[in-house]
C-alpha positions in Angstrom: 116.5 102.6 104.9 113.1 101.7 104.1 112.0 100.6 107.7 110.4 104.0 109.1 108.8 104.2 105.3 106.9 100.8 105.9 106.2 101.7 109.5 103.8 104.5 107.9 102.5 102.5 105.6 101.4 99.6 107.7 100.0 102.7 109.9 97.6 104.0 107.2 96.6 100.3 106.3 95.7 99.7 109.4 94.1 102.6 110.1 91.8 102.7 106.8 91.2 98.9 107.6 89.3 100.4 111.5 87.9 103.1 109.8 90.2 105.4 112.4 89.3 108.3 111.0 91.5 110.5 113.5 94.8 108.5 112.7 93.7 108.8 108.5 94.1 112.9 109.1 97.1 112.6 111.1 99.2 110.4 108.3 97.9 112.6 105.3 99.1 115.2 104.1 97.1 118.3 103.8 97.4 118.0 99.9 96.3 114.4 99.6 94.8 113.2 96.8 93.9 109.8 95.6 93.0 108.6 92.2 90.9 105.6 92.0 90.8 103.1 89.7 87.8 104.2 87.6 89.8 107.6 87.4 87.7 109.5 90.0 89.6 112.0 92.7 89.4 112.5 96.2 91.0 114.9 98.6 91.8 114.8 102.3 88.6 115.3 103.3 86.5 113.2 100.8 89.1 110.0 101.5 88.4 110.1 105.2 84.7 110.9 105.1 83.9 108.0 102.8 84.3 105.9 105.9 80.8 106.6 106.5 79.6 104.5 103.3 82.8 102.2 103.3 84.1 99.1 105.1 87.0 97.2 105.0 86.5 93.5 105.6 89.9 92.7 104.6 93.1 93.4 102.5 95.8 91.3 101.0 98.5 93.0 100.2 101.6 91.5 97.9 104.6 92.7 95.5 105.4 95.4 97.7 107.7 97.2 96.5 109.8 100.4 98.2 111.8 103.0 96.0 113.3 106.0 98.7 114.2 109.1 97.0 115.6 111.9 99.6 112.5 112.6 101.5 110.0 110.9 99.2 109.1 107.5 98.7 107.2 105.5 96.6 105.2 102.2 98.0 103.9 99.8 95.1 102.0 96.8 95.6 98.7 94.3 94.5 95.8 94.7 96.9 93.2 92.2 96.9 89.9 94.0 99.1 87.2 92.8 100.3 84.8 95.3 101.5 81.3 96.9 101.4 80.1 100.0 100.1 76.6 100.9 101.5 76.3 97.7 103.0 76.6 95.7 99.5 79.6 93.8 99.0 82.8 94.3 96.9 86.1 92.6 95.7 88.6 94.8 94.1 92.0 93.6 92.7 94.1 96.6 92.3 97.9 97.8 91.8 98.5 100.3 94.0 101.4 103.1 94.2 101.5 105.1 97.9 103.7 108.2 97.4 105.3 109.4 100.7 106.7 113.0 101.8 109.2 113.0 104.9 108.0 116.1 107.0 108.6 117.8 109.9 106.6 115.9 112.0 107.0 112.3 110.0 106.1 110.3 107.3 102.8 111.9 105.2 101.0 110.6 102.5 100.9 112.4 99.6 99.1 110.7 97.0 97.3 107.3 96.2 96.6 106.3 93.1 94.8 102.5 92.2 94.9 100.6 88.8 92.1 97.6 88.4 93.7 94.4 87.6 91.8 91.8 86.6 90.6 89.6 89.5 92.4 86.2 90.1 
């Protein structure tokens, strides 16, 4: 079942979408990282604190696609962003593949990782 897979990733979306901080450290994983699309990495910390410079205005999200394996779980999709990074604004068309761990305590992200596609 891929239901409780999408409820934690509709969680995290909506949390980086607020900026809710507190919720972004509860759904990660202690190991997070995130590869963006121009190659560059961020851990746990880095991914929340760039809050502070980043805003969400809005996120369109299509071709999701969910592949379960055991306790993992791969979440692919197109994002098309719209958001502002120190107050100067920003489209991004990316693919983007969300890698899920099942713990003891629920669904955690694991890893993030975007790929530009060309904007359209």
């Amino acid at each position: 079942m891929t239901d409780d897979v999408l409820t934690a990733q509709h969680a995290f979306d909506t949390a980086e979408l607020r900026a809710d901080t507190d919720r972004l450290d509860a759904l990660l994983a202690d190991d997070f990282l995130s590869i963006g699309e121009q190659g560059y990495v961020l851990d746990k910390r880095q991914w929340i604190a760039r809050h502070v410079d980043f805003r969400f205005i809005s996120v369109d999200t299509s071709e999701i696609d969910v592949r379960r394996y055991d306790r993992t779980a791969i979440v692919r999709s197109v994002q098309h962003t719209r958001a502002t990074w120190l107050g100067t604004p920003m489209a991004l068309t990316v693919r983007v593949s969300h890698v899920w761990i099942q713990q003891a305590d629920g669904w955690k992200l694991a890893a993030v990782q975007f790929s530009s596609l060309a904007a359209g």
